[in-house]
C-alpha positions in Angstrom: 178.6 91.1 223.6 176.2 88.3 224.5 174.3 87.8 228.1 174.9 85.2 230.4 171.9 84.6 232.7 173.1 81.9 235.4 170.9 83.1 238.1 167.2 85.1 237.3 165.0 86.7 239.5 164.6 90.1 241.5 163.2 91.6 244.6 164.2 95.1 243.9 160.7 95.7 242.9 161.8 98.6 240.4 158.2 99.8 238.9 160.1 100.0 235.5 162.0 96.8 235.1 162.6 95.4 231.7 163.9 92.4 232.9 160.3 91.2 235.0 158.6 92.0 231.2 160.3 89.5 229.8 160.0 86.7 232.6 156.7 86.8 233.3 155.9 87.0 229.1 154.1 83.8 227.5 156.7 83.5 224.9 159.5 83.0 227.8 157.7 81.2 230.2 159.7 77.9 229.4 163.0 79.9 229.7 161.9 81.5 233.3 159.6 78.5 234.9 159.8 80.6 238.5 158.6 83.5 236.9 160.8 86.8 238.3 161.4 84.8 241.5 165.0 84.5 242.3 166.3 81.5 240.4 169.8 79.2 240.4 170.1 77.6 237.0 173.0 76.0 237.6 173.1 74.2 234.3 173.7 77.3 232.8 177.0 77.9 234.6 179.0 76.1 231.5 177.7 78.6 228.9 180.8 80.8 228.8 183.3 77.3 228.7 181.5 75.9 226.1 181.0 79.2 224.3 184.0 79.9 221.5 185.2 83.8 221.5 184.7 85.2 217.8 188.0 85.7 216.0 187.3 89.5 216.1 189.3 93.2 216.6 186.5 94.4 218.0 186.6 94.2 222.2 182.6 94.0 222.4 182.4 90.8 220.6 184.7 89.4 223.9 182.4 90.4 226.4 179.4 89.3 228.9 177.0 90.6 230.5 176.3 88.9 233.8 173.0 88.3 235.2 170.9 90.9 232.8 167.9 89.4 234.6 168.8 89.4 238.0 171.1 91.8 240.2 173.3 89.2 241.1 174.8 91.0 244.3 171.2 91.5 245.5 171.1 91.2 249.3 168.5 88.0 248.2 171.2 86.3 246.4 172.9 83.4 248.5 177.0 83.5 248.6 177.0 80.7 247.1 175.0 81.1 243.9 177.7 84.1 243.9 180.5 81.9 244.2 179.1 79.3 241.4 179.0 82.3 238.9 182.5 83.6 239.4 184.1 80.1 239.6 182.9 79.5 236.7 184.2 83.3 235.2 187.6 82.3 236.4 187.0 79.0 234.6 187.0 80.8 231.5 189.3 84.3 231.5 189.4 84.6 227.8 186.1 86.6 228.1 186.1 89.9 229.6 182.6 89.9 232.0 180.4 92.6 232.9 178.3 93.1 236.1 175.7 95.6 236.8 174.4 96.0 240.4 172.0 98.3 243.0 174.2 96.9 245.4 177.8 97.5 244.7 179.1 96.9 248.8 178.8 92.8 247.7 181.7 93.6 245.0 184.3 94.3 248.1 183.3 90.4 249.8 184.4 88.8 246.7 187.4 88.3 245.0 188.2 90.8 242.0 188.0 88.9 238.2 190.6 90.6 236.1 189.5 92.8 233.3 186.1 92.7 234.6 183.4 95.7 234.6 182.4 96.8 237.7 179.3 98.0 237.3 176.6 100.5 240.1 173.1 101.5 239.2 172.1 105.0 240.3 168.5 106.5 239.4 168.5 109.0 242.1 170.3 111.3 244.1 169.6 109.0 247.8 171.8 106.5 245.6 174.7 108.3 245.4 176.7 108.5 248.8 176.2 104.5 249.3 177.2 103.9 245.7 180.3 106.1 246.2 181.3 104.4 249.3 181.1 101.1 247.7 182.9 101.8 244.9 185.8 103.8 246.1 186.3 100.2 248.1 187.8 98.5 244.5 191.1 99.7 244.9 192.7 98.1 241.6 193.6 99.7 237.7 192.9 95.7 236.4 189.1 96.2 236.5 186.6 98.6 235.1 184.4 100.6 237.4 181.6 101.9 235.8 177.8 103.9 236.6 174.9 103.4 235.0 171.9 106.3 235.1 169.4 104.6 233.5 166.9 105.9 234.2 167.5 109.2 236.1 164.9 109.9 237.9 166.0 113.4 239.2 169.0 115.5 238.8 172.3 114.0 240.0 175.3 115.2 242.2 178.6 113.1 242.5 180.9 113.8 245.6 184.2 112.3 244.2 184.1 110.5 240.5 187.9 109.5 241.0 187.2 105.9 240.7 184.3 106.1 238.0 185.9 104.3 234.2 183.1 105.1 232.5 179.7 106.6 233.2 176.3 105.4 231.1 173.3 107.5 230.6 170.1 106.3 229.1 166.3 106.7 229.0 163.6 104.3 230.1 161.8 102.1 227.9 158.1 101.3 227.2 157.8 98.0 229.8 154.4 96.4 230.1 154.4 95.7 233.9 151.9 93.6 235.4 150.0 96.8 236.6 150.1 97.5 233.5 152.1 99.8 230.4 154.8 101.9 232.1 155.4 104.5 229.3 158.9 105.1 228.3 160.6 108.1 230.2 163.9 110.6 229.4 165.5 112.1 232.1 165.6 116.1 231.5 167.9 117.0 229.3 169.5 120.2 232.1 170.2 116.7 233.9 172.4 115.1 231.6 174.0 118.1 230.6 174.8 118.7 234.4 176.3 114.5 234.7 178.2 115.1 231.4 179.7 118.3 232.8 180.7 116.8 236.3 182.2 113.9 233.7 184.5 116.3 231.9 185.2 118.4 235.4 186.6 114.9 236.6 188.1 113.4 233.2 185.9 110.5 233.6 184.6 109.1 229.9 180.7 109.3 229.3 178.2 107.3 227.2 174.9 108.9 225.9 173.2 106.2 224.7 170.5 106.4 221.6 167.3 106.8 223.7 168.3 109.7 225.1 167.4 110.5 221.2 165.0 109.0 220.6 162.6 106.5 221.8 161.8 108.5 223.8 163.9 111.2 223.9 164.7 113.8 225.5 163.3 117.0 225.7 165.4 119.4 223.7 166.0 123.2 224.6 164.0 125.0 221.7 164.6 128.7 223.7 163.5 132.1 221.9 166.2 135.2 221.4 165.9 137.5 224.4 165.2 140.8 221.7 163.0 139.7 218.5 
């Protein structure tokens, strides 16, 4: 998979954002000239046309990631910007695209891209019911829709998973902020267990992914025998 970065920019204001680390760096300050502030490059909108798909079995090597560095469906985001971007998906199906959004109600006002991921960002419980209701909108077996809980930043109850593909849980990486370091973070590990068993309750497929492991980590159980 490779990331396609059309637009840049966010006003989410996420403390923890991996994305603002990278723009406001030295060594990328060519590559992001606004900074973090929302940014149209629409030069960029010919990458995926003028970018050949490996001759390869495996599915990842077919796919983008939209907009790492931006939410593209942010409430910020002018339609149109939105409209360049999948115009230019349509343009080229052979790749299989991947969004990721905090705001998952913009998905419904736009046409559906076949084969897509549909992706929602939840790190805490106030995130579920408006996630839920946007999501259970994308009435259609041609797309992925998927969660991501990275991070958690409590424990996490779903309503109705019915419509959730595919759910992702990581951890939260070191980020030096303009504030300052923000250390890495893992979610409690009686939190993931809990997501992974509403998962299985509901059929829907889960990914742990390696920094719930390590870097950070999470903190494992290491309980004592009742009688010793």
């Amino acid at each position: 998979a490779w990331t396609w970065n059309p637009i840049t920019g966010c006003e989410h204001g996420c403390g923890f954002c991996y994305a603002r680390e990278i723009a406001l760096s030295q060594r990328m300050a060519d590559y992001y000239p606004n900074g973090f502030e929302p940014t149209f490059h629409e030069y960029r909108l010919a990458a995926p046309q003028n970018t050949k798909r490996p001759a390869s079995d495996d599915p990842r090597d077919g796919r983008v990631f939209v907009c790492s560095m931006a939410d593209l469906f942010g409430k910020w985001v002018p339609k149109a910007w939105i409209n360049a971007v999948f115009e230019a998906c349509l343009a080229s199906p052979e790749w299989e695209y991947l969004f990721l959004t905090k705001w998952p109600a913009r998905y419904s006002q736009m046409p559906l891209i076949s084969r897509a991921w549909y992706g929602a960002s939840v790190i805490q419980q106030s995130d579920v019911s408006r996630v839920e209701a946007a999501m259970q909108k994308i009435e259609t077996d041609e797309v992925v829709c998927w969660v991501s809980l990275e991070p958690m930043l409590g424990p996490i109850k779903f309503d109705d998973l019915s419509w959730c593909d595919l759910m992702v849980i990581g951890s939260q990486t070191t980020t030096n902020q303009p504030n300052g370091v923000v250390p890495a973070f893992a979610p409690q590990f009686d939190w993931v267990v809990d997501v992974v068993n509403q998962c299985r309750a509901a059929g829907v497929p889960y990914y742990l992914k390696a920094n719930l492991a390590d870097n950070p980590g999470m903190s494992l159980p290491k309980s004592l025998p009742r009688r010793s």
